[in-house]
C-alpha positions in Angstrom: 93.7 123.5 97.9 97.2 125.0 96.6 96.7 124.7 92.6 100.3 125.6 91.7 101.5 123.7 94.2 99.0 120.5 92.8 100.6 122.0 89.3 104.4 121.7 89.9 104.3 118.4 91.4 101.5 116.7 89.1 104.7 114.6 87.7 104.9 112.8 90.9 101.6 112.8 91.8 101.1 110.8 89.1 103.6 108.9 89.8 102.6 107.9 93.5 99.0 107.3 91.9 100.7 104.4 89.2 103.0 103.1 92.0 99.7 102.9 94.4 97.6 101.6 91.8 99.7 98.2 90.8 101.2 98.0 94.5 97.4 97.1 95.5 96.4 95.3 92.3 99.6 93.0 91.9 99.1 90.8 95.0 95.4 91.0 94.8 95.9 89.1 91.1 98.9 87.0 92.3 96.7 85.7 96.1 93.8 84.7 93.8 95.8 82.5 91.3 96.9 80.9 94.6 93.7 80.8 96.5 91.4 78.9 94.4 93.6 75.6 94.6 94.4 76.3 98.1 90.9 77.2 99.0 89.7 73.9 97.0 91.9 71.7 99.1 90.9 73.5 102.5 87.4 72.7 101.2 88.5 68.9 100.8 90.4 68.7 104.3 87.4 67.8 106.3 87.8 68.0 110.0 91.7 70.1 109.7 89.4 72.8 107.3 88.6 74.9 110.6 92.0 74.7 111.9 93.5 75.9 108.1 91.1 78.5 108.0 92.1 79.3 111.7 95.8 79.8 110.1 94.6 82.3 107.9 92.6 84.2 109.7 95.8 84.4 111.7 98.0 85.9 109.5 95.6 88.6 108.0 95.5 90.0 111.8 99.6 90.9 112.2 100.1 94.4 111.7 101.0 95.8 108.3 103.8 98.0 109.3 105.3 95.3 111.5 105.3 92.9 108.2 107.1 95.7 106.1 109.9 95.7 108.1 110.6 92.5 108.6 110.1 90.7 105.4 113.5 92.3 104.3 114.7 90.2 106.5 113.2 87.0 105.4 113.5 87.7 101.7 117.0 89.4 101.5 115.6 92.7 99.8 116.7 96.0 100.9 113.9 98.0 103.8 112.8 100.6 100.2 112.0 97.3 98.1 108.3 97.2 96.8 108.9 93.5 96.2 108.4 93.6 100.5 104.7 95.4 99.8 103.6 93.5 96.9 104.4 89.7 99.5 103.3 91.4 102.8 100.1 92.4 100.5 99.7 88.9 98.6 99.7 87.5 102.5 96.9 89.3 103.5 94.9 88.9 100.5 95.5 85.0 100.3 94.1 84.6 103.9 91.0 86.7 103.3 90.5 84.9 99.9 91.4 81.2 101.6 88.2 81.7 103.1 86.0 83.4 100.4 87.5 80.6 98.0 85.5 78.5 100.3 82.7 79.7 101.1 81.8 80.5 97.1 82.4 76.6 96.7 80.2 76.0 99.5 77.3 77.5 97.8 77.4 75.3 95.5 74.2 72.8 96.0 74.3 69.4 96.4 72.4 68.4 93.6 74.1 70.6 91.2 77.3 68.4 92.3 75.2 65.4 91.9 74.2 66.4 88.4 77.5 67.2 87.3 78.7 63.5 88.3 76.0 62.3 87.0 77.2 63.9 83.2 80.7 62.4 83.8 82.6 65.3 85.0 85.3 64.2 86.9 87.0 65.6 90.2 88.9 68.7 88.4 87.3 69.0 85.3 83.7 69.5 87.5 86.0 71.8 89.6 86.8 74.5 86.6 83.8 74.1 84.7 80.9 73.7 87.6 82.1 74.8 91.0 84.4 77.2 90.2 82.1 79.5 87.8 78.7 78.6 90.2 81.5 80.5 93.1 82.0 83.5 91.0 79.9 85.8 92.9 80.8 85.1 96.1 84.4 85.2 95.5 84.0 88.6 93.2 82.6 89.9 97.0 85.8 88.7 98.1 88.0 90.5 95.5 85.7 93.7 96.6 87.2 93.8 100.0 90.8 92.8 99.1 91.0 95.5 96.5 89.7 98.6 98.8 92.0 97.0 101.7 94.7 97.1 99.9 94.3 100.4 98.7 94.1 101.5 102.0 97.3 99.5 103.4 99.5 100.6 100.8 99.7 104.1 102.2 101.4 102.8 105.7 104.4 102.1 103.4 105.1 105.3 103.0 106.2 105.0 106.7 109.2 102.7 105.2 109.9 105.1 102.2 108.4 102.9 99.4 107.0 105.6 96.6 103.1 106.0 96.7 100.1 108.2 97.5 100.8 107.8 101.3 104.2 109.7 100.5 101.8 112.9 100.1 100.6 112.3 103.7 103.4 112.1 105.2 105.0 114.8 103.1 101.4 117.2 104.6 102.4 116.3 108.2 106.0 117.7 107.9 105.3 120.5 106.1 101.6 121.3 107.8 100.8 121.5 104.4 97.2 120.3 104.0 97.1 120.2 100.0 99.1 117.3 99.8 97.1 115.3 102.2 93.7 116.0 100.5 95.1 115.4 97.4 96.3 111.6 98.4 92.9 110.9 100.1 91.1 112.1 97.1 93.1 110.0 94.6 93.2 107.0 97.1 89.4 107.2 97.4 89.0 107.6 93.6 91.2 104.6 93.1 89.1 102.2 94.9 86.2 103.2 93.6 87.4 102.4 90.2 89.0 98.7 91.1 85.9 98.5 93.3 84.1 99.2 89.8 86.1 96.9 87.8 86.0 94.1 90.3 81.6 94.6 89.7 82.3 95.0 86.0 84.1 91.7 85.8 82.0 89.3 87.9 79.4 90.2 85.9 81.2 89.5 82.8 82.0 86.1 84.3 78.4 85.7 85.5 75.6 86.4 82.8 73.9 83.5 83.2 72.5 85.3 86.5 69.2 87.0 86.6 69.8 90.9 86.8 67.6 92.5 89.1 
């Protein structure tokens, strides 16, 4: 490792590191406001819920790099936009999270469902206050995935020129400079370890009433 090199540039570095850190974060936040009504109705859709879920699964398997460049078509923004990451991001994420959405809502039992009808919860209301927290865990599983995925896709779009920790890759490769790739892998790897961490920190905020092992 090149310290005065890692010195001299630690502006941008740091830079790259705040750009990667909301570029992943912003369409994991924005996919989950979206995926638990979208998951709940998937849940409700009956015999169309493995063709929906079939949709999603679809859209999570078109490459990353491919998406990059042509949203800025779709959306009107120019090829350097991060606006193009943070939807081609919230795409992936929503598919993945369709599905989690689901399944957390699925492992809610039958008689807890019951119960809740039974106390005069209606339709919503027993949808934010039963279902919904009873799916925390699984969905906080989810949000694990989604978080460290997205860190890791993020760097592709420094293929497009959008400012992040990939940059220092592909800066490495031109300069054969290995300092600069070390030092984005480091702080990538670092990065999802810490949203990994606050994904855990959360869902057991939101889950207390489970027994800690």
């Amino acid at each position: 490792m090149n310290f005065d090199w890692l010195a001299g540039e630690a502006g941008d570095i740091g830079n790259f590191f705040a750009w990667h850190a909301a570029l992943s974060v912003i369409p994991v936040v924005a996919a989950l406001v979206m995926a638990l009504p979208i998951g709940w109705l998937v849940k409700q859709s009956g015999v169309l819920r493995p063709a929906l879920l079939g949709i999603a699964g679809l859209l999570y398997t078109i490459p990353s790099l491919a998406l990059f460049v042509l949203l800025p078509l779709v959306l009107g923004t120019q090829i350097l936009d991060p606006l193009n990451v943070v939807v081609a991001l919230t795409l992936y994420t929503l598919a993945l999270l369709v599905r989690t959405v689901c399944d957390g809502l699925d492992a809610v039992s039958a008689d807890v469902l019951q119960a809740a009808n039974a106390m005069g919860y209606r339709r919503f209301s027993r949808f934010f206050r039963v279902e919904l927290p009873l799916a925390v865990p699984v969905i906080g599983a989810g949000l694990r995935v989604a978080v460290v995925s997205n860190v890791s896709i993020v760097s592709i779009a420094a293929l497009i020129g959008t400012p992040q920790l990939g940059a220092l890759f592909t800066e490495g490769l031109e300069l054969h400079f290995l300092t600069p790739i070390l030092t984005g892998i480091i702080l990538c790897v670092a990065l999802a370890v810490s949203l990994d961490g606050l994904v855990i920190f959360l869902t057991r905020q939101l889950t207390r009433w489970q027994p800690r092992s």
